[in-house]
PQR file of N, CA, C, O and H, with PARSE charges and radii, in Angstrom:
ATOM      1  N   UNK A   1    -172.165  59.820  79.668 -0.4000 1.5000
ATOM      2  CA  UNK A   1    -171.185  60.012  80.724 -0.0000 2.0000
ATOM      3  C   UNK A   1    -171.709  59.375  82.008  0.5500 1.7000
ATOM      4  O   UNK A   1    -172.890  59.512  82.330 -0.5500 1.4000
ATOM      5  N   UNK A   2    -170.853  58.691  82.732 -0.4000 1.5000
ATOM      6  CA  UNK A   2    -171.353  58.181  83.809 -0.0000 2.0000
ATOM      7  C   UNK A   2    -171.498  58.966  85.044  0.5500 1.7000
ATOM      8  O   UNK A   2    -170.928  60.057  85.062 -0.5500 1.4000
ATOM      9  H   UNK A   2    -169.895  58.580  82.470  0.4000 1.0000
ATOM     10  N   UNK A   3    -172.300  58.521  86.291 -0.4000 1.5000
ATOM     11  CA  UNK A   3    -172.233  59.471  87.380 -0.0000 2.0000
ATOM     12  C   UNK A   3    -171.121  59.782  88.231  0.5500 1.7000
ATOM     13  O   UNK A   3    -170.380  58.972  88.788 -0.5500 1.4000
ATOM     14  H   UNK A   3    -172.764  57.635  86.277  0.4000 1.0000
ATOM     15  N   UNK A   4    -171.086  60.771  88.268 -0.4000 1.5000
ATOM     16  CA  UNK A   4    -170.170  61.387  89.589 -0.0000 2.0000
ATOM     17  C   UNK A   4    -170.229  61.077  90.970  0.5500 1.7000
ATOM     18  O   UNK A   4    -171.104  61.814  91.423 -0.5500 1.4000
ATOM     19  H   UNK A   4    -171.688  61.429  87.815  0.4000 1.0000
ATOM     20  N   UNK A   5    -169.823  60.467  91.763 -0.4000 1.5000
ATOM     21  CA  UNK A   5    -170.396  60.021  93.223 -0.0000 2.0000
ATOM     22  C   UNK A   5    -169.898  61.171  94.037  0.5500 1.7000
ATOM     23  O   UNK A   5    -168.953  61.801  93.562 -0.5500 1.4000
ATOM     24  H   UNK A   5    -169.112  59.868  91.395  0.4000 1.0000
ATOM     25  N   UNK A   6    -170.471  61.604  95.385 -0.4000 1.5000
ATOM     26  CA  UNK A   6    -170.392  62.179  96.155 -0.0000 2.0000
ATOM     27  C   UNK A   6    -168.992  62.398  96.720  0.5500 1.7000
ATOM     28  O   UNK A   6    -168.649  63.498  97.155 -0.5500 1.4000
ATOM     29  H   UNK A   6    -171.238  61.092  95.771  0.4000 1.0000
ATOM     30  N   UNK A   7    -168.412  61.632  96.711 -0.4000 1.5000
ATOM     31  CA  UNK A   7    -166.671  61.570  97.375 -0.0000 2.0000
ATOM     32  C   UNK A   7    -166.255  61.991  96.123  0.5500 1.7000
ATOM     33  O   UNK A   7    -165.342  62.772  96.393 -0.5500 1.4000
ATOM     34  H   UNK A   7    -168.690  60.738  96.358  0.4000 1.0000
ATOM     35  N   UNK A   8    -166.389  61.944  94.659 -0.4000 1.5000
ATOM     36  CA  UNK A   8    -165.520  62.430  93.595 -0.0000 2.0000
ATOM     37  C   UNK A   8    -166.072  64.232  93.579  0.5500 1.7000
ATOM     38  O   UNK A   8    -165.322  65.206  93.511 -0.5500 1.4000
ATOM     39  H   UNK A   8    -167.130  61.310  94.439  0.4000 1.0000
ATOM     40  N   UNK A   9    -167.204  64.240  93.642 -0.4000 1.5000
ATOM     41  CA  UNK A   9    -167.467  65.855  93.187 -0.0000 2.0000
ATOM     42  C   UNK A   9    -166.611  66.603  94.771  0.5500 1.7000
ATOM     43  O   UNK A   9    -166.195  67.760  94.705 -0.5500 1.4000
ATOM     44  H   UNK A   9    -167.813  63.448  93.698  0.4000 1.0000
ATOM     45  N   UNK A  10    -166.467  65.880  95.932 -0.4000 1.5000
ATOM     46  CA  UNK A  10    -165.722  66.526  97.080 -0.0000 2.0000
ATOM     47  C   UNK A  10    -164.146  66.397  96.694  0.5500 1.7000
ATOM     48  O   UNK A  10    -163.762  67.492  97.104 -0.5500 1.4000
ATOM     49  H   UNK A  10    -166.805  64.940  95.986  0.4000 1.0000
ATOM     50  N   UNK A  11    -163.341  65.956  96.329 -0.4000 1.5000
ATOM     51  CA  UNK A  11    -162.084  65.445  95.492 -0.0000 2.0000
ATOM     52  C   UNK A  11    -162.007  66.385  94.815  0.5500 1.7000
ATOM     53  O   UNK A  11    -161.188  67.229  95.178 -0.5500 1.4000
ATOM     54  H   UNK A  11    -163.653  65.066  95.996  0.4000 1.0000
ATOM     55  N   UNK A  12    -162.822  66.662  93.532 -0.4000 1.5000
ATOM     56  CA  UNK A  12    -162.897  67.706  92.652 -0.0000 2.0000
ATOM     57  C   UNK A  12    -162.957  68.797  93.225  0.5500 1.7000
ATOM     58  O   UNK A  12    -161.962  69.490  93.017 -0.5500 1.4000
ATOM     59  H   UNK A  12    -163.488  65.976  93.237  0.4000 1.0000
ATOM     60  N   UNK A  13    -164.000  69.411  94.107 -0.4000 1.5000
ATOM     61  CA  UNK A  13    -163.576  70.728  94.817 -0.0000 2.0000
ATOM     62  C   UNK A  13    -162.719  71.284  95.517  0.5500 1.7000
ATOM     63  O   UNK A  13    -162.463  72.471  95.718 -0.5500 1.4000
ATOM     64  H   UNK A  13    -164.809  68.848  94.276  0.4000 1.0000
ATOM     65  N   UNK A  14    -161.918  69.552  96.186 -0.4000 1.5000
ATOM     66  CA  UNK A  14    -160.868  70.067  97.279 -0.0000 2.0000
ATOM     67  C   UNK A  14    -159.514  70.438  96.195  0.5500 1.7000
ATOM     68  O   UNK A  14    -158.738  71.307  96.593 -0.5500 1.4000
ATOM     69  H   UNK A  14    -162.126  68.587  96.022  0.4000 1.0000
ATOM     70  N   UNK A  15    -159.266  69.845  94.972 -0.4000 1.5000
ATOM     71  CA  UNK A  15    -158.546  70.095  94.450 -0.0000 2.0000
ATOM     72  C   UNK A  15    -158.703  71.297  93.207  0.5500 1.7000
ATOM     73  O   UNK A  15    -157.764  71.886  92.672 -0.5500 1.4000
ATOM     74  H   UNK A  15    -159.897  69.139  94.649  0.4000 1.0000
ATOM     75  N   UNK A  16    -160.017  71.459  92.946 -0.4000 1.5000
ATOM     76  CA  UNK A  16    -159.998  72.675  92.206 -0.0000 2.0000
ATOM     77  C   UNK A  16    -159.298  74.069  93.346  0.5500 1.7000
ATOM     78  O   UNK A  16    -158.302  74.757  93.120 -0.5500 1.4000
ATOM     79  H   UNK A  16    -160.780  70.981  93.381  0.4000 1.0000
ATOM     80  N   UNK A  17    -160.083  74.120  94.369 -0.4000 1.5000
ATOM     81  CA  UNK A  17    -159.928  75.040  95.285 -0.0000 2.0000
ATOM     82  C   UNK A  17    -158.238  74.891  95.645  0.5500 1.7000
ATOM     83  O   UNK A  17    -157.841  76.049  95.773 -0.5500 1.4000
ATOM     84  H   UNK A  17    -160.892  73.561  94.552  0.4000 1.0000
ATOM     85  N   UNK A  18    -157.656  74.408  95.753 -0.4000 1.5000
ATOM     86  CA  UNK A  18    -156.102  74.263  96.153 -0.0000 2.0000
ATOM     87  C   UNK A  18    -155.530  74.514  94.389  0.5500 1.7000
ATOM     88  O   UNK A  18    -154.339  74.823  94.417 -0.5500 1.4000
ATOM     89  H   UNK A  18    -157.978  73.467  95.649  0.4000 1.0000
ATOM     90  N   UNK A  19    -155.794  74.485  93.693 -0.4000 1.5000
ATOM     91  CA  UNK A  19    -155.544  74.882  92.117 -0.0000 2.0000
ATOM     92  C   UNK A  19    -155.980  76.860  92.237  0.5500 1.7000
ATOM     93  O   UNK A  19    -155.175  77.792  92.225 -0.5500 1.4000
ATOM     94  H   UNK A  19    -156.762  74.234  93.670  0.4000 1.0000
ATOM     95  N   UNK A  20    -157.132  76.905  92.317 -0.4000 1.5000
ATOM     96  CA  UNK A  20    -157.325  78.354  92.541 -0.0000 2.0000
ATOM     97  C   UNK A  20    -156.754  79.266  93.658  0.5500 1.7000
ATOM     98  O   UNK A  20    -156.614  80.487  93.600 -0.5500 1.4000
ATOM     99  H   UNK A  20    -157.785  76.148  92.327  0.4000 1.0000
ATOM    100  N   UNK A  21    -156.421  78.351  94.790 -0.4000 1.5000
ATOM    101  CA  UNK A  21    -155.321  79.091  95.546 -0.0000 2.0000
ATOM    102  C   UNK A  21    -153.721  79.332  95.238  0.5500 1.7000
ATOM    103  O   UNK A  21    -153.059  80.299  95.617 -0.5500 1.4000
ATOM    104  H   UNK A  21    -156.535  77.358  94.837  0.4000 1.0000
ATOM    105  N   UNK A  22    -153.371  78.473  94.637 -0.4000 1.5000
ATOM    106  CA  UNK A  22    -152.181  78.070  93.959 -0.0000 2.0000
ATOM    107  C   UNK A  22    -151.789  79.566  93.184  0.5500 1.7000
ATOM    108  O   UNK A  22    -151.034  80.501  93.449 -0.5500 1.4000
ATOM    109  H   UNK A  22    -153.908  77.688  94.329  0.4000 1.0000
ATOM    110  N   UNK A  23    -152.924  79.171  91.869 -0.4000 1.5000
ATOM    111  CA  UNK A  23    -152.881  80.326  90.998 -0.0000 2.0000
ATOM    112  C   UNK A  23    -152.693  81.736  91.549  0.5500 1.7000
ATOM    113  O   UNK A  23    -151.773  82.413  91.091 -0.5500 1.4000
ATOM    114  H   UNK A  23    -153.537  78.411  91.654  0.4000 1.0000
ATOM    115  N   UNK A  24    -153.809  82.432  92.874 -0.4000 1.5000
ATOM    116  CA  UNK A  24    -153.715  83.295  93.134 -0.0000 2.0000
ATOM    117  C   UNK A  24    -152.246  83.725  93.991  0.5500 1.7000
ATOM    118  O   UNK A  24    -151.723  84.837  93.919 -0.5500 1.4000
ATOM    119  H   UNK A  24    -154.556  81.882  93.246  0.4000 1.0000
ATOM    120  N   UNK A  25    -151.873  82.889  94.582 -0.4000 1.5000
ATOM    121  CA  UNK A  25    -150.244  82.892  95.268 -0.0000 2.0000
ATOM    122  C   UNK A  25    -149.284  83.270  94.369  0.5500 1.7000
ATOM    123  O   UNK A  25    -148.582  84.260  94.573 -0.5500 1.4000
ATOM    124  H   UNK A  25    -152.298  81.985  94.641  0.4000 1.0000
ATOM    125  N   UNK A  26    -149.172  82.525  93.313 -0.4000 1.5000
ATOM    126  CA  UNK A  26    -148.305  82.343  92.526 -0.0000 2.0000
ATOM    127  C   UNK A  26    -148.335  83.685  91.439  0.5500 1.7000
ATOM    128  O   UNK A  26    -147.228  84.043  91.037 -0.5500 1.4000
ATOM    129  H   UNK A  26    -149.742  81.721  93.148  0.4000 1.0000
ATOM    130  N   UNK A  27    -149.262  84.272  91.056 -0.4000 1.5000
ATOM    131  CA  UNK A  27    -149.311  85.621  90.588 -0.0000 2.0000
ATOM    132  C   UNK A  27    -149.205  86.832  91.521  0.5500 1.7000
ATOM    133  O   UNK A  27    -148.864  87.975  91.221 -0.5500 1.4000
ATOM    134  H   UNK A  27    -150.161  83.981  91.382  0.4000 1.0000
ATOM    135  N   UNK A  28    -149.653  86.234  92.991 -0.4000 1.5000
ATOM    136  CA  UNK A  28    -148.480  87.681  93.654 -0.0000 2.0000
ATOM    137  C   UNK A  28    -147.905  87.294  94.084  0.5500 1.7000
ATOM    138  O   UNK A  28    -147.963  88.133  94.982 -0.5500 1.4000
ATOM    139  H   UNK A  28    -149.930  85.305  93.235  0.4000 1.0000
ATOM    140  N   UNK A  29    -146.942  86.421  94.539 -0.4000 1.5000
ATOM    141  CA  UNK A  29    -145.647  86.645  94.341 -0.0000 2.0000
ATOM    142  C   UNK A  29    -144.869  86.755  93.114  0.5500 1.7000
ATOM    143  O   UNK A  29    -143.722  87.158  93.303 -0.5500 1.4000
ATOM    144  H   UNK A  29    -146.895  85.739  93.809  0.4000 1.0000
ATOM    145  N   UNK A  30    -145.217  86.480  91.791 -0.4000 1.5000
ATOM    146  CA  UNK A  30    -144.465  87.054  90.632 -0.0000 2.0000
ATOM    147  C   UNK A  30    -144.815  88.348  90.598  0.5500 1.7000
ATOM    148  O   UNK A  30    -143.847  89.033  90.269 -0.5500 1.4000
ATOM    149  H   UNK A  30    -146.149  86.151  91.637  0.4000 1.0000
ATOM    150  N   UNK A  31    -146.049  89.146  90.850 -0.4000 1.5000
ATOM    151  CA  UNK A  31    -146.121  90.466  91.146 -0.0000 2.0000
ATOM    152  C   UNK A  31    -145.018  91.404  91.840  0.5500 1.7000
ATOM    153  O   UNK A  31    -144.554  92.504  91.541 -0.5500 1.4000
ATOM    154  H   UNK A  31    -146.836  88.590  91.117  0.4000 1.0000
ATOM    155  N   UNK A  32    -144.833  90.662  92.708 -0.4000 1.5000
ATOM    156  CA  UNK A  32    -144.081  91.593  93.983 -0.0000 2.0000
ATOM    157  C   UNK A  32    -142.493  90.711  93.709  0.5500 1.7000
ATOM    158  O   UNK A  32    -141.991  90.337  94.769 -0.5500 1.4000
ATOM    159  H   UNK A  32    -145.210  89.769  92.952  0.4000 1.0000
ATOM    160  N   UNK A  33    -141.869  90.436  92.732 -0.4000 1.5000
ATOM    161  CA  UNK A  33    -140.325  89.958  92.546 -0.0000 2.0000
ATOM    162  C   UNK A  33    -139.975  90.943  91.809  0.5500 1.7000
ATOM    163  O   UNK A  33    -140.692  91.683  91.135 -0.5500 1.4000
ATOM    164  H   UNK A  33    -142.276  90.739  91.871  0.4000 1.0000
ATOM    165  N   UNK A  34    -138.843  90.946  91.945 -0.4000 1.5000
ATOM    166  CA  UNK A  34    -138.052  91.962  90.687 -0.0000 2.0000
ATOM    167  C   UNK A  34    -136.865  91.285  89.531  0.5500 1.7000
ATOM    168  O   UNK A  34    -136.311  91.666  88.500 -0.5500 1.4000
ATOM    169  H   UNK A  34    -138.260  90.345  92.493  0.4000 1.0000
ATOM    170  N   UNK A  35    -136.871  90.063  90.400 -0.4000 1.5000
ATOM    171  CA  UNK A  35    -135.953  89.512  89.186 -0.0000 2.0000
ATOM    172  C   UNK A  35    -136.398  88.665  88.226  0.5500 1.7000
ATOM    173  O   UNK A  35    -136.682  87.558  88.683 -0.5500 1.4000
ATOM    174  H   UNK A  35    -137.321  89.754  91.238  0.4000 1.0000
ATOM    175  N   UNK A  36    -136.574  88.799  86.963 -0.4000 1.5000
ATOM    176  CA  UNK A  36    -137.348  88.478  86.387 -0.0000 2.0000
ATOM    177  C   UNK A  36    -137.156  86.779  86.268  0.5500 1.7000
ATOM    178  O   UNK A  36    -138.258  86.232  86.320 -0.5500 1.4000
ATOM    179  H   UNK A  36    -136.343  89.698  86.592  0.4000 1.0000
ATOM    180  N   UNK A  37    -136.075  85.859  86.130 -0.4000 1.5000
ATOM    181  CA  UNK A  37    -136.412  84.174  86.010 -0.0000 2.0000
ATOM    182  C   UNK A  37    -137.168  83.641  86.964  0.5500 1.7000
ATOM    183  O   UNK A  37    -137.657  82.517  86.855 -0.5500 1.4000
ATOM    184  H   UNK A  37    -135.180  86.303  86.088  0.4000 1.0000
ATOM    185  N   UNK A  38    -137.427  84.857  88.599 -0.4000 1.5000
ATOM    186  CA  UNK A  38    -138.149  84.403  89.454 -0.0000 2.0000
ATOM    187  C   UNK A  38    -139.128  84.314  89.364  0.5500 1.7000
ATOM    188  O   UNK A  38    -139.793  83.389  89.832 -0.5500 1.4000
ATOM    189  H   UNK A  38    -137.030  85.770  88.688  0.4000 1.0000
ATOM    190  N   UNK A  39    -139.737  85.684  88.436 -0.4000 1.5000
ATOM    191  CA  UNK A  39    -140.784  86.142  88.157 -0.0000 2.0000
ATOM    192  C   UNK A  39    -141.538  85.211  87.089  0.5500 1.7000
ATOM    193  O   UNK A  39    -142.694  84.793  87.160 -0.5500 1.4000
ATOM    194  H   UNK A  39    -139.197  86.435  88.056  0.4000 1.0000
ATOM    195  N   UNK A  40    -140.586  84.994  86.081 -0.4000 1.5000
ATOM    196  CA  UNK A  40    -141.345  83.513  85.175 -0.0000 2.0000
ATOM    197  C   UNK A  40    -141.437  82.504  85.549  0.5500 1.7000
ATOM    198  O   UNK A  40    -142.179  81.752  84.918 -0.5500 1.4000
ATOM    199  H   UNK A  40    -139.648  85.334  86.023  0.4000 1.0000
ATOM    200  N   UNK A  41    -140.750  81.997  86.726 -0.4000 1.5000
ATOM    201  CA  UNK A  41    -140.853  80.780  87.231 -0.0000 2.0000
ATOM    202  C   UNK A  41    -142.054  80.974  87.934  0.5500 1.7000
ATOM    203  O   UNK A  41    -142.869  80.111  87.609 -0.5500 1.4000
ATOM    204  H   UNK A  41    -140.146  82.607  87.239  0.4000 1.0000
ATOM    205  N   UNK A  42    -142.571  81.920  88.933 -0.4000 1.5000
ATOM    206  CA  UNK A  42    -143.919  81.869  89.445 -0.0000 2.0000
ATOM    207  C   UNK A  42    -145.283  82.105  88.817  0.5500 1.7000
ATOM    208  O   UNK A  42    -146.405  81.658  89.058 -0.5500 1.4000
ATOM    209  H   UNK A  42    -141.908  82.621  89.197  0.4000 1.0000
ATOM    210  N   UNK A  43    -144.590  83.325  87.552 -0.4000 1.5000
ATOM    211  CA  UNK A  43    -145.885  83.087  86.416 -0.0000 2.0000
ATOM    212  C   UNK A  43    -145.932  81.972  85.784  0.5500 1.7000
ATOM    213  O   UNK A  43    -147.100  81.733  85.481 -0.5500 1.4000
ATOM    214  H   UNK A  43    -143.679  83.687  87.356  0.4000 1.0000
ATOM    215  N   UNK A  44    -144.970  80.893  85.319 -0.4000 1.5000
ATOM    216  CA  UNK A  44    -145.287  79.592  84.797 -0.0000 2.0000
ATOM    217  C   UNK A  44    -146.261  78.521  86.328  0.5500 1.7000
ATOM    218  O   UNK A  44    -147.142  77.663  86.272 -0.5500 1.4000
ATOM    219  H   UNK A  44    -144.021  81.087  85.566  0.4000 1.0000
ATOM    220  N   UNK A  45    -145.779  78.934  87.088 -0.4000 1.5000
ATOM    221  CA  UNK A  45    -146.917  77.885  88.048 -0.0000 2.0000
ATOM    222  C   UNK A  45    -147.917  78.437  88.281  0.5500 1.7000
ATOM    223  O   UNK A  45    -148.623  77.867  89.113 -0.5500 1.4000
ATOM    224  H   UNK A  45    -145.064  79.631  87.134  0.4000 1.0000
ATOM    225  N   UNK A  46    -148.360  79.530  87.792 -0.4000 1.5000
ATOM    226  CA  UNK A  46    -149.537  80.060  88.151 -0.0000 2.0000
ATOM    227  C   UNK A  46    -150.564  79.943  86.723  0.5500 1.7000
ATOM    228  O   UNK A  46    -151.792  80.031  86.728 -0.5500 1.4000
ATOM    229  H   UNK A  46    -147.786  79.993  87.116  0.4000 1.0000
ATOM    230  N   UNK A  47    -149.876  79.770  85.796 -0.4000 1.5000
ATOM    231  CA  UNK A  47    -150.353  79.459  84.501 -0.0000 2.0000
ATOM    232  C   UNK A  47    -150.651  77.799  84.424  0.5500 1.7000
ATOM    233  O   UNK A  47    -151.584  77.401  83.727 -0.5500 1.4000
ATOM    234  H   UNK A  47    -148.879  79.699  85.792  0.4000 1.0000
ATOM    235  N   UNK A  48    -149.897  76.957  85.095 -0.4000 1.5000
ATOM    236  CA  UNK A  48    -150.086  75.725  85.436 -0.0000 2.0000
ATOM    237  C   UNK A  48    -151.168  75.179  86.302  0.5500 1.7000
ATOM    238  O   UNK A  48    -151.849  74.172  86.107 -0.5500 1.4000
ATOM    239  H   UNK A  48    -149.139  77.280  85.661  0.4000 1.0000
ATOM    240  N   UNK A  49    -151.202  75.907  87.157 -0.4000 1.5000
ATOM    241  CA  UNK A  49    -151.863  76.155  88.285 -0.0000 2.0000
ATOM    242  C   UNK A  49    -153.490  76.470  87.323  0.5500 1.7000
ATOM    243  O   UNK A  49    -154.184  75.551  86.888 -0.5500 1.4000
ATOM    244  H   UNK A  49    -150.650  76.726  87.315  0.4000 1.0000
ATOM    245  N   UNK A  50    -153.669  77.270  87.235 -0.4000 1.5000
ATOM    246  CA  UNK A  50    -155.016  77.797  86.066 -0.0000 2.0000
ATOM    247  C   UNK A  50    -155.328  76.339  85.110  0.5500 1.7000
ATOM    248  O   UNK A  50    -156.318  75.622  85.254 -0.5500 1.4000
ATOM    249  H   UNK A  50    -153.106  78.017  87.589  0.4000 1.0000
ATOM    250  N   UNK A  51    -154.026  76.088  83.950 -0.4000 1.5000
ATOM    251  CA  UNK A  51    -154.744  75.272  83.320 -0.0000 2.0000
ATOM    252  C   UNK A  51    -155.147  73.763  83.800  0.5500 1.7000
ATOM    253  O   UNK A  51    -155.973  73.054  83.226 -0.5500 1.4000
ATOM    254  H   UNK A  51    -153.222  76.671  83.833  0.4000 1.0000
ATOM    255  N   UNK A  52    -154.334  73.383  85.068 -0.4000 1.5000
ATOM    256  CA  UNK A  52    -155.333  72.584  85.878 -0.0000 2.0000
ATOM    257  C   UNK A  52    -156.495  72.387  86.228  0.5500 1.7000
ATOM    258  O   UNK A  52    -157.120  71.327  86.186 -0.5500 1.4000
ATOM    259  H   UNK A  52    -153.663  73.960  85.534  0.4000 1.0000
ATOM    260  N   UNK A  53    -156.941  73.724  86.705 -0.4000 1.5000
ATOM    261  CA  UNK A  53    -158.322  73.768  87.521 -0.0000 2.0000
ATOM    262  C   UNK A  53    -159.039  73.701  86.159  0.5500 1.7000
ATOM    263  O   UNK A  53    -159.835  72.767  86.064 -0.5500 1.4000
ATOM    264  H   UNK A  53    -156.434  74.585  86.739  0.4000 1.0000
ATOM    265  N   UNK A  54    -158.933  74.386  85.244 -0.4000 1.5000
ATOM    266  CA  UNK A  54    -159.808  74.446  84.140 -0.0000 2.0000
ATOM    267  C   UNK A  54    -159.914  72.478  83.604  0.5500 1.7000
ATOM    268  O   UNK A  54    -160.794  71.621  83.687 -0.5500 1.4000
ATOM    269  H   UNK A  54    -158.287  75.145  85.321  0.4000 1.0000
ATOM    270  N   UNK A  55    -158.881  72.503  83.219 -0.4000 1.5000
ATOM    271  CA  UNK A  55    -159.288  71.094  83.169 -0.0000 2.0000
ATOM    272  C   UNK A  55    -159.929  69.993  84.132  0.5500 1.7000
ATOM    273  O   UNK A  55    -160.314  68.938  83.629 -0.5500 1.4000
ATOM    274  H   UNK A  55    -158.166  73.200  83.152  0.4000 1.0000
ATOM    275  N   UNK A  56    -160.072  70.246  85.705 -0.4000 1.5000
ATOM    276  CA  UNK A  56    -160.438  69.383  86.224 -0.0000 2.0000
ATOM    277  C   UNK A  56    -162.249  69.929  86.215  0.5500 1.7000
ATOM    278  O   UNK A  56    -163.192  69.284  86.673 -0.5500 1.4000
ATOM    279  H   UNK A  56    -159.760  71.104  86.114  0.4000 1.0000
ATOM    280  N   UNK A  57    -162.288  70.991  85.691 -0.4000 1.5000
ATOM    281  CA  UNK A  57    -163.492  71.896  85.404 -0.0000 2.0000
ATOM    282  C   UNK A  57    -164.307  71.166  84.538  0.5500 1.7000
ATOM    283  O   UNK A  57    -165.519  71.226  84.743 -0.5500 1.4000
ATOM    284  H   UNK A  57    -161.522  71.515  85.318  0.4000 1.0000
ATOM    285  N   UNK A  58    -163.838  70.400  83.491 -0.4000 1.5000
ATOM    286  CA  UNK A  58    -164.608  69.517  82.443 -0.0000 2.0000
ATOM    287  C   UNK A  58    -165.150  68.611  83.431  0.5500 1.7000
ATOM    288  O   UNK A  58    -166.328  68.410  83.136 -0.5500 1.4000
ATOM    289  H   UNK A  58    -162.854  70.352  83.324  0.4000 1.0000
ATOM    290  N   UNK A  59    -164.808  67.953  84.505 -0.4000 1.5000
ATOM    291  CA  UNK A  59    -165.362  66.945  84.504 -0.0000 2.0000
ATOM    292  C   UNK A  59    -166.789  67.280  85.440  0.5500 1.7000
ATOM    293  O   UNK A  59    -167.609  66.417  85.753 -0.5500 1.4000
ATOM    294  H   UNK A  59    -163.851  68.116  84.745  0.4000 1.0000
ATOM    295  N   UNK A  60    -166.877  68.733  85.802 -0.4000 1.5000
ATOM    296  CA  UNK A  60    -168.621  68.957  86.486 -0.0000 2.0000
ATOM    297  C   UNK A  60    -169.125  69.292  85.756  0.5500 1.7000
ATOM    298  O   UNK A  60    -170.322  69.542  85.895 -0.5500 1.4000
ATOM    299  H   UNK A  60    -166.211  69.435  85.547  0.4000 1.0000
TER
END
């Protein structure tokens, strides 16, 4: 595998971290809805949201 340069591992954090904020938003506000297509629509981006970061997770 080749090296990671300094501007990519900062890239990678700024966007893991905006992925892990994402996620945490997005599960409370599906927390706190009551109607439920709202409620799957924010649990699907928060599930999106997750399997992002995890994947951008392979590359450290």
């Amino acid at each position: 595998m080749s090296e990671i340069s300094i501007l990519d591992l900062q890239n990678l954090r700024h966007l893991i971290g905006g992925y892990s904020t994402t996620h945490c938003k997005m599960t409370d506000y599906a927390s706190k809805t009551q109607d439920p297509e709202i409620k799957k629509l924010f649990q699907d981006a928060a599930d999106s949201a997750m399997k992002n970061k995890q994947e951008l997770m392979k590359f450290l």
